[in-house]
N, C-alpha and C positions, 0 to 999 in steps of 0.2 A: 350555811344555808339560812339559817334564820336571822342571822344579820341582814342578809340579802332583803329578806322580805320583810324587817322592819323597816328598810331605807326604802323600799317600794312602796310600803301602807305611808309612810311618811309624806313620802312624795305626791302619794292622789292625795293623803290628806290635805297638804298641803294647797292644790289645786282647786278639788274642790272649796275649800274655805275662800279662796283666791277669787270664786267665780260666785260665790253667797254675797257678794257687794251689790246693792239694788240698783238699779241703773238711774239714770237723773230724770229720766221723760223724752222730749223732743224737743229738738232745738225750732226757731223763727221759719227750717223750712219742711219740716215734718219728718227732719231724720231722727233714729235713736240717739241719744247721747248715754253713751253708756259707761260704767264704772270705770271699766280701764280708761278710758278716755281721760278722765278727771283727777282719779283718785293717784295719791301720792307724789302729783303735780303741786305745785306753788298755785293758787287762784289768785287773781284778780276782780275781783266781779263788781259790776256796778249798775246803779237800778235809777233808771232812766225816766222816762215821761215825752211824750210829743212837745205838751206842752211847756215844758221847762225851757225855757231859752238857755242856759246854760249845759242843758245838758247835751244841748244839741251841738252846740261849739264844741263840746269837749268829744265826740265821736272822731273826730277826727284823728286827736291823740290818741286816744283808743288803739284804733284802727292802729296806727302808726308803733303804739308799743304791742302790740299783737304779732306785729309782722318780726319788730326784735326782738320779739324773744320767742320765736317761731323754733323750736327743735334745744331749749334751754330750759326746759323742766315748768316752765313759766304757760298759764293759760288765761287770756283774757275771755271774763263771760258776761254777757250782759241779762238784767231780770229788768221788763217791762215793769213800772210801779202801777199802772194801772191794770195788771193783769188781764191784757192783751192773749188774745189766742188765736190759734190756726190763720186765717185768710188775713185776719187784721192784725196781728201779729207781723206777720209775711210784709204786708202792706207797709205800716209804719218803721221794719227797721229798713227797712229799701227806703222809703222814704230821706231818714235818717241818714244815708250809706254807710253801714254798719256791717262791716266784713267781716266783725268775729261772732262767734257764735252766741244766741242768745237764748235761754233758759225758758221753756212755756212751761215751766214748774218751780217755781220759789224755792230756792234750797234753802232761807232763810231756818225754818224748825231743822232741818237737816244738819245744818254746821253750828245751829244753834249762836245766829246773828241776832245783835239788837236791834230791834224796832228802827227803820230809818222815818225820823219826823222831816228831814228836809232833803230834798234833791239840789244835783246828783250828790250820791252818796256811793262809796266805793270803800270795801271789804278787800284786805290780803289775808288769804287763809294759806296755811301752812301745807308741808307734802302729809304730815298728820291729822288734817282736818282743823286742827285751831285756830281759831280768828287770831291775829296777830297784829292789825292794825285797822282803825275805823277813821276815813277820811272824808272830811263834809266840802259840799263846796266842787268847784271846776278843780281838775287835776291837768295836767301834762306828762306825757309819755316821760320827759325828763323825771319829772319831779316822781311817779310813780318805780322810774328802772331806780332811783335810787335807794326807796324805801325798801324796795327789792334789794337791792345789792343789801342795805345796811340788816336788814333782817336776815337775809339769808347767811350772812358773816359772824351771825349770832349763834349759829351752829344748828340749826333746826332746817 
């Protein structure tokens, strides 16, 4: 019997601890984004500008590596760099057509990222929260599923 009940208290502990993760805020269309969503996933994230002509090319791939790696442990997110909210937020990643989801809260102090001085700039954090690569400059869905692949065969 009290083995019973320590694999019980285990268990809600467990859970409970599971459910103490803070949730991320709301995404570009005013839904939660919440810890399960994110946490223990591969991120991608990349932080954009209207005005960046580059970074507006580069949605496309985005989008495009979003869609492969849709149900791969893999999440593409996107952070406005001018810190965009609610209606204009909404606005500019439609603008954009930007089909992944995009952060109205900086997770930047949160994964504990550096400073980005030039756009776009794009973050792979790990299923542990670790930053694990910082890449400056336009990407391609290629050139990002690789960094993926070669990081994730690193064992993390």
């Amino acid at each position: 019997m009290g083995r019973r009940v320590g694999i019980v208290l285990a268990l809600v502990a467990g859970l409970v601890l599971a459910g103490c993760s803070e949730d991320w805020g709301v995404d570009q269309h005013g839904r939660p984004v919440t810890a399960e969503q994110l946490e223990g996933q591969w991120l991608v994230i990349n932080y954009w500008a209207e005005w960046c002509s580059p970074c507006r090319s580069e949605i496309a791939q985005l989008n495009a590596l979003a869609e492969q790696q849709q149900g791969r442990g893999v999440r593409v997110v996107g952070v406005n760099f001018d810190g965009l909210q609610g209606a204009e937020l909404a606005r500019a990643s439609e603008a954009l057509g930007i089909r992944f989801g995009v952060l109205a809260v900086d997770p930047a102090e949160r994964l504990q990222l550096p400073p980005g001085e030039v756009l776009p700039v794009t973050y792979i954090v790990d299923t542990r929260g670790r930053l694990r690569e910082r890449l400056l400059g336009e990407q391609t869905a290629a050139s990002l599923a690789a960094r993926l692949q070669a990081l994730r065969g690193e064992g993390s």
